[in-house]
C-alpha positions as CSV (number, residue, x, y, z in Angstrom):
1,X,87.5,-103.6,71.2
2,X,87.2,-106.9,69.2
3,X,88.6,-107.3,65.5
4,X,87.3,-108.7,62.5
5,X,88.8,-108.9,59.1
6,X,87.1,-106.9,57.4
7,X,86.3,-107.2,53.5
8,X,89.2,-108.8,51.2
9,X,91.4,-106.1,49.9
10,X,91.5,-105.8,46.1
11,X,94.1,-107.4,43.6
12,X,97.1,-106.1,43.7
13,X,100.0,-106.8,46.6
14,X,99.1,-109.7,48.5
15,X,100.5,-110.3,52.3
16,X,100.7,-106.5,52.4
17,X,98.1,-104.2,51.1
18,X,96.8,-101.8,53.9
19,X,96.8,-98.0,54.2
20,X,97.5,-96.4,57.8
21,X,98.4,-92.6,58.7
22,X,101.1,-93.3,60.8
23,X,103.1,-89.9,61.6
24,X,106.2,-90.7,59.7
25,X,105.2,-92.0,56.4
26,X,102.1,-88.9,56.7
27,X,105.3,-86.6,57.4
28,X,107.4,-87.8,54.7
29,X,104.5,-87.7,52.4
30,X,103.8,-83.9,52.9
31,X,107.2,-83.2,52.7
32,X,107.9,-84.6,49.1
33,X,104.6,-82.5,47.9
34,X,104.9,-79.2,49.3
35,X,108.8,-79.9,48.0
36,X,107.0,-79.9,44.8
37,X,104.8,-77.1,45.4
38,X,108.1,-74.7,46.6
39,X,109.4,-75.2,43.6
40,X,106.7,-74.1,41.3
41,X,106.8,-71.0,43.8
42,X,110.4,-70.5,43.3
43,X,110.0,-70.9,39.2
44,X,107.4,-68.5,39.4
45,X,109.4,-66.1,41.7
46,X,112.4,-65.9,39.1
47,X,109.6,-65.4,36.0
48,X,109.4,-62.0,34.3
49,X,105.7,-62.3,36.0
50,X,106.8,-61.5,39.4
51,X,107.6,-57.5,38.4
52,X,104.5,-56.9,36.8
53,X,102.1,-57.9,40.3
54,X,101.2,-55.0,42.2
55,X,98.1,-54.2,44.5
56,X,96.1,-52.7,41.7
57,X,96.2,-55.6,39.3
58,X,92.5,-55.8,37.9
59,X,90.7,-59.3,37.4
60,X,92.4,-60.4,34.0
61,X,96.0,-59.4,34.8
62,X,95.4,-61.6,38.1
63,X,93.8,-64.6,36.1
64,X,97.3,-64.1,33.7
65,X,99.6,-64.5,36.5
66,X,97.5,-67.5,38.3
67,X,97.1,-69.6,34.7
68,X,100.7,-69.5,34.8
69,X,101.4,-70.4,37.9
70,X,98.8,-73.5,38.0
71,X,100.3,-74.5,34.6
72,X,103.7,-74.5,36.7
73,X,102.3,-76.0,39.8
74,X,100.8,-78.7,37.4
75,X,104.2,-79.7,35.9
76,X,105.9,-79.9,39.2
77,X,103.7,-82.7,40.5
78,X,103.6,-84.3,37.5
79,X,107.1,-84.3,36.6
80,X,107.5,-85.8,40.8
81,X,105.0,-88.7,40.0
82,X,106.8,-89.2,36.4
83,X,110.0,-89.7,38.4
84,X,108.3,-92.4,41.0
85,X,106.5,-94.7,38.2
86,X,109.9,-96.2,37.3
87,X,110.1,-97.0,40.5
88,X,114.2,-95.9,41.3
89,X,116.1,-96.7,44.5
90,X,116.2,-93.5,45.9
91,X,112.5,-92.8,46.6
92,X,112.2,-96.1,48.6
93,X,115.1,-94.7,50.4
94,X,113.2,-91.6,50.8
95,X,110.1,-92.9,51.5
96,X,110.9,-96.1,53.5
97,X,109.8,-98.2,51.2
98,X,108.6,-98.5,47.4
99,X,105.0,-99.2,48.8
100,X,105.0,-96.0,50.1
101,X,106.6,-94.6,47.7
102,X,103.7,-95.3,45.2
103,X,101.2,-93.7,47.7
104,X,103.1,-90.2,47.0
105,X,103.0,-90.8,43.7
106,X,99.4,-91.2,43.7
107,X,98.9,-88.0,45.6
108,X,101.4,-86.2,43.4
109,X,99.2,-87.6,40.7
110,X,96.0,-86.1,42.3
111,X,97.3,-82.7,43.0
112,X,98.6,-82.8,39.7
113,X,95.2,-83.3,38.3
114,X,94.2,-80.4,40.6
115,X,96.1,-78.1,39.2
116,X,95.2,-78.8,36.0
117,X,91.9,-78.7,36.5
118,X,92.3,-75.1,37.7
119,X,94.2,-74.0,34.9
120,X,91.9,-75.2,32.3
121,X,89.0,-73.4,34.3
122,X,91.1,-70.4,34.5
123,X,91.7,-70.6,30.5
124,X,88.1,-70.9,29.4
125,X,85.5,-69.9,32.0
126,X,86.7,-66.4,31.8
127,X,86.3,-66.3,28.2
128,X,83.2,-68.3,28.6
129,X,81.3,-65.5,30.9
130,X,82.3,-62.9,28.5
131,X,80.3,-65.0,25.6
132,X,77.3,-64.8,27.6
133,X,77.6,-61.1,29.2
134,X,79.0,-62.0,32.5
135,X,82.1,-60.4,32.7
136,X,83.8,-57.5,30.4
137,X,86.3,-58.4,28.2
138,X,90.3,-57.8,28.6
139,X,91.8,-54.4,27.7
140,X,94.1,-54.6,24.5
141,X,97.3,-56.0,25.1
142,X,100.5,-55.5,24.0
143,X,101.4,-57.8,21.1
144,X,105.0,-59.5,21.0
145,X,106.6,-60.4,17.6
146,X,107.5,-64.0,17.2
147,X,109.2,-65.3,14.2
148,X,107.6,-68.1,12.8
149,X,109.1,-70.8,13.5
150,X,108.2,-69.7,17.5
151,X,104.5,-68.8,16.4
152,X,104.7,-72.3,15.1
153,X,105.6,-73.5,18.1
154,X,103.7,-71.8,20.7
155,X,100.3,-72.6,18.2
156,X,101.3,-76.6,18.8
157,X,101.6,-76.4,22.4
158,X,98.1,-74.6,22.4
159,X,96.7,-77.3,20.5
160,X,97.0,-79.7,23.0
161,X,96.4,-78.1,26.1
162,X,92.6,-79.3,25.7
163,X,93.4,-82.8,25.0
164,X,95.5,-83.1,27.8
165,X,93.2,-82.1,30.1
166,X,90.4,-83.9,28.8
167,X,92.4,-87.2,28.4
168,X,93.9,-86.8,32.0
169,X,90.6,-86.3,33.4
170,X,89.6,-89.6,31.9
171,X,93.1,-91.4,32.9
172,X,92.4,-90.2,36.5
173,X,88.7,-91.3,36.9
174,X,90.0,-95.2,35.9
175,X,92.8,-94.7,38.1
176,X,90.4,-93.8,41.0
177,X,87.6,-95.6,40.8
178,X,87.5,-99.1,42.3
179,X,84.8,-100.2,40.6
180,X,86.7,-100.2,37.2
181,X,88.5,-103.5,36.9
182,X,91.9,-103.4,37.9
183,X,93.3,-104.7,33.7
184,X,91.9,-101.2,32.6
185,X,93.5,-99.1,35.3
186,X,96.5,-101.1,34.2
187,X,96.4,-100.2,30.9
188,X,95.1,-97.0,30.8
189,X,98.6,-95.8,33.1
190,X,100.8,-96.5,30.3
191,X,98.8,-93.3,28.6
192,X,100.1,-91.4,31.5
193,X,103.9,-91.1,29.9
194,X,102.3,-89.7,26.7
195,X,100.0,-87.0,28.7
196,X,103.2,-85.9,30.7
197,X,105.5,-85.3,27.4
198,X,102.4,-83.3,25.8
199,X,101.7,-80.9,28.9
200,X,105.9,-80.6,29.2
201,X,105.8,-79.5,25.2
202,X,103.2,-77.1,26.4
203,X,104.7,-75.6,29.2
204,X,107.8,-75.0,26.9
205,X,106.8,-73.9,24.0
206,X,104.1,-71.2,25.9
207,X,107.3,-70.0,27.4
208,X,108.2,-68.0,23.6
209,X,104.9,-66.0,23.8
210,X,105.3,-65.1,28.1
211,X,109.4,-64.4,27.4
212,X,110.3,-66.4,30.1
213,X,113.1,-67.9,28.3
214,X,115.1,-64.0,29.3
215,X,114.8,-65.1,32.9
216,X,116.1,-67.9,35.0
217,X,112.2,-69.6,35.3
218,X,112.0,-70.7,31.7
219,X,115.4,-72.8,31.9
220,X,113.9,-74.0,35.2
221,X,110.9,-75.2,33.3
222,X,112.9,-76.8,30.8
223,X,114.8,-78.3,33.2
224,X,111.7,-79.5,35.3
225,X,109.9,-81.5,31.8
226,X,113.3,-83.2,30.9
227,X,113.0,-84.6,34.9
228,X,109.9,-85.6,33.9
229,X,110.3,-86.9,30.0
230,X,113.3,-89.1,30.8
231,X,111.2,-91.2,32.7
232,X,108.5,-90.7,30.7
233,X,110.8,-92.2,27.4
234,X,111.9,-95.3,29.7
235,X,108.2,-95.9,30.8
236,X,107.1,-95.7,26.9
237,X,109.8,-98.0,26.3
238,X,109.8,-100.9,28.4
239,X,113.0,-99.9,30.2
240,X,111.4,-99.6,34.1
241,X,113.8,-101.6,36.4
242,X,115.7,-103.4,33.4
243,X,118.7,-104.5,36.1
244,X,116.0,-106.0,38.6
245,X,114.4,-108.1,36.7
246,X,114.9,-111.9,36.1
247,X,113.7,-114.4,34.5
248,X,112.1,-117.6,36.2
249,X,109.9,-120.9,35.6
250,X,107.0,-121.9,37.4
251,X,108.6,-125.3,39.5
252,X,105.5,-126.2,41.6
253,X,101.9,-125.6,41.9
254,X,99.4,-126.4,45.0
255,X,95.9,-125.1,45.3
256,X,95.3,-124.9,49.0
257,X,91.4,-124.1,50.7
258,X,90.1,-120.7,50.7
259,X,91.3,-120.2,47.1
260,X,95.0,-119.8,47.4
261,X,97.5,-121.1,45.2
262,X,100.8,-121.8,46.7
263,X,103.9,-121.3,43.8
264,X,107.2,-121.9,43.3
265,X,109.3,-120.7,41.1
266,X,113.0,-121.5,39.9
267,X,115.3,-118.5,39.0
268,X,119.2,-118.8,37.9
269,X,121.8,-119.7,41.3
270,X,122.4,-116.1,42.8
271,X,120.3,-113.9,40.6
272,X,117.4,-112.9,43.3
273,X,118.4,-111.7,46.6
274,X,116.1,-110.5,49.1
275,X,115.1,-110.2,52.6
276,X,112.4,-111.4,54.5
277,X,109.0,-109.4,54.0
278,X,110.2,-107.9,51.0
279,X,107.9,-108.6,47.5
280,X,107.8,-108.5,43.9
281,X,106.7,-107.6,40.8
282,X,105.3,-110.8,38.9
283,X,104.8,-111.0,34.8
284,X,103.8,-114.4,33.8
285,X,103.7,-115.8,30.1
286,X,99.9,-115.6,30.0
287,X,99.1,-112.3,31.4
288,X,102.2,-109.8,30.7
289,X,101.0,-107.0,33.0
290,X,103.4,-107.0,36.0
291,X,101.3,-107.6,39.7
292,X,103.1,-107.2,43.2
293,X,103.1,-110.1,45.4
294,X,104.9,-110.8,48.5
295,X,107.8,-113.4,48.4
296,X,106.2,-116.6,51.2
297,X,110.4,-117.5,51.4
298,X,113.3,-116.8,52.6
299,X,116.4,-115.6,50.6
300,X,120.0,-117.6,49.9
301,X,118.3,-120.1,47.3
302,X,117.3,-120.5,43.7
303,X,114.0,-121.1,44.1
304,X,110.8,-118.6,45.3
305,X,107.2,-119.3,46.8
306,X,104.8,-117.2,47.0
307,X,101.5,-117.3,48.0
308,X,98.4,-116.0,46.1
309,X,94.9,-115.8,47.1
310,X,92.4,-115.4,44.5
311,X,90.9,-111.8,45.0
312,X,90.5,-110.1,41.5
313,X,90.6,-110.9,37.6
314,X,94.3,-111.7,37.9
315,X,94.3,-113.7,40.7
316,X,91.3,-115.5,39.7
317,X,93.2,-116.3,36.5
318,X,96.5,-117.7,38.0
319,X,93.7,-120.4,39.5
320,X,93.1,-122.1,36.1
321,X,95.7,-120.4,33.5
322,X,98.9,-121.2,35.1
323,X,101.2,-124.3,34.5
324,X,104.3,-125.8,35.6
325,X,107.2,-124.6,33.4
326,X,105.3,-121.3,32.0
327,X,108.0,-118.6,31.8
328,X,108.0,-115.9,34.4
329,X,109.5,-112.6,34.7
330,X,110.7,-111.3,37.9
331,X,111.2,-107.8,38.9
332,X,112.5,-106.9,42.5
333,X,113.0,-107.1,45.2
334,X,111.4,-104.3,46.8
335,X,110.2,-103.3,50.7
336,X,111.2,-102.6,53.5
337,X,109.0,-104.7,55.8
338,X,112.3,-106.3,57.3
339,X,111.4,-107.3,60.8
340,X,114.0,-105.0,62.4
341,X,113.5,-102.5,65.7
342,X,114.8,-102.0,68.8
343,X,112.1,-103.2,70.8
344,X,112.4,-105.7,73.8
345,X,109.2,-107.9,72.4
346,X,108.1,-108.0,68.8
347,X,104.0,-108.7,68.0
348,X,102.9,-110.3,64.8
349,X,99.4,-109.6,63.4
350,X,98.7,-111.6,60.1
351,X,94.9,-111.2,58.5
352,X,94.6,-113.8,56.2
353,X,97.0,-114.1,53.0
354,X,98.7,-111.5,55.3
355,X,100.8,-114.6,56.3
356,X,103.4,-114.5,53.9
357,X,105.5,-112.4,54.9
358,X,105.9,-114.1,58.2
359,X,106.1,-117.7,56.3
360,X,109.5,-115.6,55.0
361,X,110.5,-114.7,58.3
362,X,109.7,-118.1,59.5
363,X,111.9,-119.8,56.8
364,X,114.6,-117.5,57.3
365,X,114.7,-118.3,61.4
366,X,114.6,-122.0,60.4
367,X,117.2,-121.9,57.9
368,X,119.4,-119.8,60.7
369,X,119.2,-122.9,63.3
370,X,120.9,-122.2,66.3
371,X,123.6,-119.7,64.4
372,X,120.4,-117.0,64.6
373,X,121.6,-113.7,66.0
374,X,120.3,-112.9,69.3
375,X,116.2,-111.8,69.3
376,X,113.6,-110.5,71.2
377,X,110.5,-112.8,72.2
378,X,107.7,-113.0,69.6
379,X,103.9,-113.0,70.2
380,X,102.3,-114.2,66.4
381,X,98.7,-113.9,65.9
382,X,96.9,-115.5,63.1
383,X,93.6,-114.2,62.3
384,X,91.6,-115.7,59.2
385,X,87.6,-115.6,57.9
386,X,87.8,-119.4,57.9
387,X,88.7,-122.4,60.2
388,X,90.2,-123.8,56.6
389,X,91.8,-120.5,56.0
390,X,93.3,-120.9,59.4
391,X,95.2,-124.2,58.8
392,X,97.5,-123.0,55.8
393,X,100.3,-123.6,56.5
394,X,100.4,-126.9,57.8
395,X,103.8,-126.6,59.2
396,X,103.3,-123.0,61.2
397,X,102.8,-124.8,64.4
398,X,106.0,-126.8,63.7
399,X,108.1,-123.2,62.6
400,X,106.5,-121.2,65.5
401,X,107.7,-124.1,67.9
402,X,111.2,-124.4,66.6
403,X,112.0,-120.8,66.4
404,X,110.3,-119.9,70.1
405,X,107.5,-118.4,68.7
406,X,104.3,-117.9,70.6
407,X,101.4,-118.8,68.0
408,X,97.9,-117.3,68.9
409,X,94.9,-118.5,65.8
410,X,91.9,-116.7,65.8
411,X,88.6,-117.6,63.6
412,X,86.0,-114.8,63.1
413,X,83.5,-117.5,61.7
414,X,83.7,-119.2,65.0
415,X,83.2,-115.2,66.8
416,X,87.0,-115.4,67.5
417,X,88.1,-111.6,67.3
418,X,91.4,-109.9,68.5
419,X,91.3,-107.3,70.7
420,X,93.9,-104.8,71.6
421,X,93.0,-105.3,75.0
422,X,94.0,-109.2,74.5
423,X,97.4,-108.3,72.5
424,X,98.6,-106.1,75.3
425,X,97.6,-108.5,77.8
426,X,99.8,-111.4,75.6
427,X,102.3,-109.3,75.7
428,X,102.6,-107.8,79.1
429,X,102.4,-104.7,77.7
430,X,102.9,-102.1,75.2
431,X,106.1,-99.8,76.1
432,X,108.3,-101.8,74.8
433,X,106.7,-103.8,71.6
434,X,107.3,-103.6,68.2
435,X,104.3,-104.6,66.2
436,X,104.8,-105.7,62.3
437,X,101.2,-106.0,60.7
438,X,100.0,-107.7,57.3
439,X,96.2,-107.6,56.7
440,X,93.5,-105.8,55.5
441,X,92.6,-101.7,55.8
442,X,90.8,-101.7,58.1
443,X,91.6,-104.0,60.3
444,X,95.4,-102.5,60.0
445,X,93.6,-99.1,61.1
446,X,91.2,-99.9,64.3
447,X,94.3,-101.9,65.5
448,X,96.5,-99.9,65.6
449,X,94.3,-97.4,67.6
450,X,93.5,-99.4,70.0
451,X,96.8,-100.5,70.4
452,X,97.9,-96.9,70.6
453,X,95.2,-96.9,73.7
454,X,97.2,-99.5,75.2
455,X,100.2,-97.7,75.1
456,X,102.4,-98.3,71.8
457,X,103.9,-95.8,70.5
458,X,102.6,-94.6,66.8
459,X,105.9,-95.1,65.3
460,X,105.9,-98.9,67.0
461,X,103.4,-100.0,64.3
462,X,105.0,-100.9,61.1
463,X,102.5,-102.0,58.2
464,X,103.1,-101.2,54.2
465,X,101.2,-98.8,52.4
466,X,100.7,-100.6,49.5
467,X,97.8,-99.8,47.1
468,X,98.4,-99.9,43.3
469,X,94.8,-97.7,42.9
């Protein structure tokens, strides 16, 4: 099985940005939202609704209980991807990693959406069908007296239930589809905070006309939309990562073939720590919005590279906007693409501006010299579209030599395509490999399966998860 590179990924993380189902991360994943999903089951459970289902529940008393409980599943997932957008230490923890991190938080933002979707149907189609003659209208209820002030209060968080919906149906279809510009998913997220504190006002305040506040479910609610609003208020106001960010100038600027643009930039002595493979969150003076991108050296020194290839609007705009000595802000660092296992032989797999990370590692094993710990053997292969693309950086032949690196180049313009066959081969075999991978979807995904045919193991495979969209 041969291997191309597949289309350019889109703007976003660079040296990084590919999506695979390997069994851990997929595990982890599930965990976090059925998490989520147990505890809208265990709000529900302690609700006053609970003692009123029985077996002989007609159509509207079951639409009651399950607009309720949609309304609480909603909130759950919501308040879970609130929590992940300001991006705290303990879900990369969790998740092994902040990249995969934000791939939870997309999904919790889906399901979310999901549930929402079903409670608004729930609401109105009923109602809707009885309008037209479809469906007989409820038996009278039992009315509850509210004081004012609580009529007040429920009537306001009935107001908004449409607009939430209707906006977060909007929010989600930019945050979905690709072919909306990446600027307008960017700034159509920071409306996410303000949808979250209006469906957490609604899921309290409805709490006065269902009485749930006489049972442990409503504090459980409450509880649930101030997890949720905290972040919510620190998103609104500028306040995600505040102790990881600092601030930097742009030192040097190189435009290299294949439209990449090679910075550095100078921070204050000890302010910016990080490892090998990890990345960061870029904000430059000209464009404010903040865009991963993998860090191209290693750590122990005031000064950062990366290594940007123009893929999108953003990138694009670094070509001709930036200058030496514009301002930068610097958020991080973040990932856990670290270069450690326990495997006798590591493989490295870079497509294309997939080589920064291992321009880190590279840099870090130089700067080591002979007081390097003890490491296993290293196979590196360098695919690129482009014989020009395949000669940045000059120096890798140099770095690969000098560390005892085994450098393998492959061209797909010249019909040069790795095979898994030809890795395992390389390497002598699979068993006992560790393979760290930086490319493109796709080419991340048939790779790994045909390595998998060879005989690595699934967990073997390590490759971020990064995609901002």
């Amino acid at each position: 099985m041969a291997l191309g590179l597949g289309r350019p990924w889109p703007n976003g993380r660079q040296g990084s940005n590919c999506f695979i189902s390997m069994e851990f991360f997929v595990k982890k994943t599930t965990q976090w939202l059925g998490g989520a999903f147990l505890v809208a089951c265990l709000i529900y459970a302690l609700s006053p609704n609970l003692g009123t289902l029985s077996a002989k529940l007609g159509f509207w008393e079951w639409r009651n209980h399950l607009v309720f409980f949609s309304g609480v599943v909603s909130l759950a997932f919501m308040a879970l991807a609130m929590l992940i957008s300001v991006r705290p230490s303990w879900a990369e923890r969790a998740m092994g990693g902040l990249d995969k991190a934000y791939v939870l938080h997309k999904w919790a933002g889906i399901w979310a959406w999901v549930a929402v979707l079903v409670h608004w149907l729930l609401e109105h189609l009923p109602r809707a069908m009885v309008k037209k003659g479809l469906l007989l209208p409820p038996g009278p209820s039992a009315k509850l007296s509210l004081s004012p002030l609580a009529e007040k209060l429920v009537r306001s968080g009935l107001h908004f239930a449409d607009f939430i919906f209707f906006l977060m149906l909007a929010l989600m279809l930019v945050a979905l589809l690709r072919k909306i510009p990446y600027r307008f998913f960017g700034y159509a997220h920071k409306l996410f905070p303000v949808v979250f504190l209006v469906a957490a006002w609604h899921s309290v305040t409805v709490q006065l006309k269902a009485q749930w506040l006489s049972s442990p479910a409503g504090y459980l609610v409450i509880a649930l939309a101030l997890a949720g609003s905290i972040p919510a208020f620190i998103s609104l106001f500028q306040g995600i990562a505040k102790t990881r960010k600092v601030k930097a100038v742009v030192a040097g600027l190189q435009k290299h073939g294949g439209n990449m643009l090679d910075i550095r930039l100078e921070t204050p002595p000890q302010s910016f720590a990080h490892s090998a493979g990890q990345f960061a969150f870029l904000s430059f003076e000209h464009d404010k919005e903040p865009h991963p991108f993998t860090i191209a050296s290693a750590g122990g020194s005031p000064s950062l590279r990366f290594v940007i290839k123009a893929l999108g609007d953003h990138t694009f705009g670094l070509m001709h906007r930036l200058n030496i000595g514009e301002r930068v802000e610097v958020e991080g660092p973040y990932g856990q693409f670290h270069f450690r296992d326990n495997k006798a032989r590591q493989i490295w797999v870079a497509g294309g501006i997939g080589i920064t990370p291992f321009m880190a590692r590279l840099d870090e094993l130089e700067k080591a010299g002979p007081y390097a710990s003890p490491r296993p053997p290293i196979d590196f292969w360098y695919c690129t579209q482009t014989e020009e693309e395949n000669r940045f950086p000059e120096n890798l032949e140099a770095l690969c030599q000098k560390s005892g690196i085994r450098l393998y180049r492959k061209v797909a313009q010249k019909g040069e395509l790795l095979s898994a066959e030809e890795v395992g081969r390389a390497a002598g075999g699979l068993q006992e490999a560790g393979v760290w991978f930086c490319g493109p979807k796709a080419f991340a995904q048939s790779l790994r399966e045909g390595l998998k045919r060879q005989g690595l193991e699934g967990e073997a495979f390590h490759c971020e998860a990064f995609e901002m969209r």
